[in-house]
C-alpha positions as CSV (number, residue, x, y, z in Angstrom):
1,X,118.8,65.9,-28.9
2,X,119.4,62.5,-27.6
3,X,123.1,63.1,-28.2
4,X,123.0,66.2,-26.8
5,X,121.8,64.2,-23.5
6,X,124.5,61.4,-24.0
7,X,127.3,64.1,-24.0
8,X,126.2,66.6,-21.2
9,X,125.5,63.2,-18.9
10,X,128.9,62.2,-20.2
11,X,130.3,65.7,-19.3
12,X,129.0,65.5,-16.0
13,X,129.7,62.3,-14.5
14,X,133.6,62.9,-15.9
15,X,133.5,66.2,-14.2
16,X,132.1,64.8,-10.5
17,X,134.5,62.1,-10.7
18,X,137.4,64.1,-11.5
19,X,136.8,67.5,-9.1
20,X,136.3,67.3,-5.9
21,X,133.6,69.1,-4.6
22,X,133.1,70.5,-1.5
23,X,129.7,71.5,-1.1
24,X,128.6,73.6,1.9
25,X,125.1,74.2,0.4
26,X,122.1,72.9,3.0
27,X,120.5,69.8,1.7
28,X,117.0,71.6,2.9
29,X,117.3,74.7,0.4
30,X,114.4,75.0,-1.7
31,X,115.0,74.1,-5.5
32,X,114.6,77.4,-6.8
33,X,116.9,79.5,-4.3
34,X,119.9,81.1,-5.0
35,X,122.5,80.9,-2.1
36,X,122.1,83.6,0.1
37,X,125.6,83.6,1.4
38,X,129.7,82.7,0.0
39,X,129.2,79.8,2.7
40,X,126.2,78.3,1.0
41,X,127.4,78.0,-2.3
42,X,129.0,74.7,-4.1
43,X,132.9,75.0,-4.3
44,X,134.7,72.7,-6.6
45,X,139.0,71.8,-6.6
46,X,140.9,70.1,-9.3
47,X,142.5,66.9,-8.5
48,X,146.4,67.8,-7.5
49,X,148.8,66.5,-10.5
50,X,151.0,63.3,-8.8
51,X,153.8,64.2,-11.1
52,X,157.4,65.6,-9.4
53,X,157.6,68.7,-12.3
54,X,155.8,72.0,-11.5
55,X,153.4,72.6,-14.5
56,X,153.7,76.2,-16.8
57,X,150.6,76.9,-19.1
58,X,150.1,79.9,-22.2
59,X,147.2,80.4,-24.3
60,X,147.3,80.8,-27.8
61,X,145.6,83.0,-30.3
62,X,146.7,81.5,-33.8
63,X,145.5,83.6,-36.5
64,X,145.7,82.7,-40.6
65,X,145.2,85.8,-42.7
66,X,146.1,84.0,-45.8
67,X,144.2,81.6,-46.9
68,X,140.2,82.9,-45.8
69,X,138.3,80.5,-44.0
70,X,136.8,78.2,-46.4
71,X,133.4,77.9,-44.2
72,X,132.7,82.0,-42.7
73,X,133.9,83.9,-46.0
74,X,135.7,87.5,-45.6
75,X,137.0,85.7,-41.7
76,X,140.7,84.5,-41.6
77,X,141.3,81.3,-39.8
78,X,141.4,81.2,-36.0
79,X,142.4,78.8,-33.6
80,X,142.6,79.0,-29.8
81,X,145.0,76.7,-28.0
82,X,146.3,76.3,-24.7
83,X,149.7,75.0,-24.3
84,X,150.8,72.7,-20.8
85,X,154.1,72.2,-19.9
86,X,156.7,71.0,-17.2
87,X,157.9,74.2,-15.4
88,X,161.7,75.7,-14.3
89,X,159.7,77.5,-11.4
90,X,156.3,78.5,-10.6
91,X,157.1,80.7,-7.9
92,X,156.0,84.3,-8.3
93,X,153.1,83.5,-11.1
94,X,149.5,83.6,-11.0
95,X,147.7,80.0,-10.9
96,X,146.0,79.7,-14.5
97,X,142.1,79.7,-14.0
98,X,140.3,76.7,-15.3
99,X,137.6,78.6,-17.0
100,X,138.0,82.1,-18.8
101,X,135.2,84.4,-17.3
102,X,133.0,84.1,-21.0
103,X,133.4,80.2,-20.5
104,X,132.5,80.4,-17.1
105,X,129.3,82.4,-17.6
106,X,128.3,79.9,-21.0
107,X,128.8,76.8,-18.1
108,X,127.1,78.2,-14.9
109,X,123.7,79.5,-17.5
110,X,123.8,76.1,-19.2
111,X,123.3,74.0,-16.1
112,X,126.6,74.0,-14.3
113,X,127.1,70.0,-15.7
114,X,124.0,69.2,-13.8
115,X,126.2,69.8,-10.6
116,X,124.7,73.0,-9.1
117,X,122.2,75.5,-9.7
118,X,123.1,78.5,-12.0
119,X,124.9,81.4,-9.9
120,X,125.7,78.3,-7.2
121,X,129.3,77.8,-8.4
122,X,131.8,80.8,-9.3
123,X,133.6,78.8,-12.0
124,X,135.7,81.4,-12.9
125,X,137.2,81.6,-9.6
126,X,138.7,77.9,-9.8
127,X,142.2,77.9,-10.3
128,X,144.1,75.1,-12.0
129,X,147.2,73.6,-10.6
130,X,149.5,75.6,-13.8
131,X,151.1,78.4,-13.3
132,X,150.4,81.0,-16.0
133,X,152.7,82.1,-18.3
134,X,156.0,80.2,-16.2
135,X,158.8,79.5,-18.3
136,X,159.4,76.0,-19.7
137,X,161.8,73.7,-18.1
138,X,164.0,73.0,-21.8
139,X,166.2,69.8,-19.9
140,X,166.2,67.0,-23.0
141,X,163.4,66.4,-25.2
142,X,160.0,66.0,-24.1
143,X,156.8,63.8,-25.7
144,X,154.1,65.9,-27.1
145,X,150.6,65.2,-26.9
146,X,148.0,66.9,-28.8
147,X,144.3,67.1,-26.8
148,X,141.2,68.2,-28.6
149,X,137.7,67.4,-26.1
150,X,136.0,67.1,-29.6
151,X,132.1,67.2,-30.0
152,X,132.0,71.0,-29.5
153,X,133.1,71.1,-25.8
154,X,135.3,73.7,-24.6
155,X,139.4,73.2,-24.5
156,X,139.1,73.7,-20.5
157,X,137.6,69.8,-20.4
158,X,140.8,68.0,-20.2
159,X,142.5,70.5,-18.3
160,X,143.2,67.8,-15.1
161,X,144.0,65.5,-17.3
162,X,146.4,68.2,-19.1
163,X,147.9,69.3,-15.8
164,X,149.0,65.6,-14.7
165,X,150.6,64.8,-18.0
166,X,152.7,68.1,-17.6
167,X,153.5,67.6,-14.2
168,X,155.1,64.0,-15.4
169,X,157.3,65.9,-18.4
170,X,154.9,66.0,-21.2
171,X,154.0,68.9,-23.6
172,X,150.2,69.1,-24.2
């Protein structure tokens, strides 16, 4: 439990120093209110990327029928992975979201990072700086850096710092 704490107070001080929040919310609202209104609720930004390269992102659904996953048995393998990358052009595709909606609703009813109330923050509605599904800009080769957030967080946690390495011509 004590770890638990460590982590989430971790988690939280990472995530206020590396969004930047706007918060419209009244300083007066009592502690169990739910904003009444889109202007009263806490809206958060991700940091710009200060690279020149416009950054392209894809998610991955890996799947490993053969062999069966040593720890579930009858389950094949399966890994999600989310792939950053400098862009050719982001013009005409949608901005990636930072949270999937499930991921979203696990974070807002878990307590938000200890940023905002549940049902304060629409999390799924926070758009990254990647374009989804633009096509990768193949000119030379390009480093590769592999991200896990570890300690059972979700893959979204490094996404700023994803997003900056793209936008400077690494694969993540």
């Amino acid at each position: 439990m004590r770890m638990h704490r460590v982590v989430t107070t971790a988690v939280a001080l990472v995530v206020s120093l590396t969004i930047g929040v706007g918060v419209a919310a009244s300083a007066t609202a009592p502690s169990g209110s739910r904003p009444s209104a889109a202007h009263d609720a806490v809206r958060f930004e991700l940091p710009e990327p200060t690279g020149r390269k416009p950054v392209g992102s894809t998610e991955l659904h890996l799947v490993d029928h053969e062999p069966p996953a040593p720890w579930v048995d009858g389950r094949d393998r399966e890994l999600m992975v989310s792939v950053w990358h400098p862009a050719r052009s982001t013009r005409e595709y949608p901005r990636r979201p930072y949270l999937q909606p499930g991921t979203a609703r696990f974070v807002d009813e878990s307590d938000s990072f200890r940023l905002a109330r549940p049902g304060e923050v629409d999390w799924a509605a926070i758009r990254t700086d990647a374009a989804s599904a633009a096509p990768a800009d193949h000119h030379g080769g390009r480093p590769v850096v592999l991200y896990s957030p570890g300690l059972q967080s979700f893959r979204a946690l490094g996404t700023s710092t994803a997003v900056e390495l793209a936008s400077r011509g690494y694969v993540v």
